[in-house]
N, C-alpha and C positions, 0 to 999 in steps of 0.2 A: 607471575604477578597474581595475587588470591583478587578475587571478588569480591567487594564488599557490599555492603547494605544497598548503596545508592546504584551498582550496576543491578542488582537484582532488584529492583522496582524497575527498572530500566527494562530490562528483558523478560519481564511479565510483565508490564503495560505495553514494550512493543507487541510480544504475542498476543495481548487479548487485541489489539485494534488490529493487527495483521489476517488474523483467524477470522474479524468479522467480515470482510471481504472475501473468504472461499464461499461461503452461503450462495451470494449474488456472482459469483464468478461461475462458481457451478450450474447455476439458472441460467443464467445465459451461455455456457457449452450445451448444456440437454437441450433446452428449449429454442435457443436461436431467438427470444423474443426481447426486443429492448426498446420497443416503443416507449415507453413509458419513463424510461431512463434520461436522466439530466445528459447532453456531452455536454454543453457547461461547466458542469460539477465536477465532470472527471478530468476536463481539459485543467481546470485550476485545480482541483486535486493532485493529478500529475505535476501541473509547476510546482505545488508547494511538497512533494513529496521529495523532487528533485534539490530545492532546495536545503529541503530537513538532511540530505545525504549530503552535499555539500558543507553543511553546518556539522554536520558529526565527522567527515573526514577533517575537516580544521580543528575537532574537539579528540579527534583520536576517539571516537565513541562508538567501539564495536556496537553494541545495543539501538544506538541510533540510525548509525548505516546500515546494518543488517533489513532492520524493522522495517523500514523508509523502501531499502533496495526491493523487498521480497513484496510489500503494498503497492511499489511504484507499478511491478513486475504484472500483478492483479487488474490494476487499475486501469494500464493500456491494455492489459488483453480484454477490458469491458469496453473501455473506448472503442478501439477498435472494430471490436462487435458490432456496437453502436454505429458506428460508421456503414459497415459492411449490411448491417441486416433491417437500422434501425431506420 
């Protein structure tokens, strides 16, 4: 099956939003500092990331599940942090 136009916006906007979260995921491996940090933000980030995965496996939308699974992946390991350090 070729790729067309619309998967490839798909998988270069999942990458650019995906990549913004190694920055702060990495800051908080080195540092262990996440005072500062919403879990608010990360708790509903992770619900809606969960469901953008849900919504691309009903769409059949490697790009969407991919993107969604590998930020979800991000997003609890700052939670988490958060939890544990914050």
């Amino acid at each position: 099956m070729p790729i067309n136009f619309t998967e490839i916006i798909g998988i270069v906007a999942g990458t650019a939003t995906t990549a913004s979260f190694i920055p702060q995921a990495y800051r908080v491996y080195k540092t262990r500092k996440t005072a500062d940090l919403s879990a608010g933000m990360f708790i509903l980030l992770s619900t809606g990331l969960c469901l953008w995965i849900i919504y691309g496996i009903y769409l059949l939308s490697f790009p969407i599940i991919l993107a969604n699974g590998i930020t979800l992946i991000l997003a609890l390991y700052i939670l988490i942090m958060k939890i544990r350090y914050g």
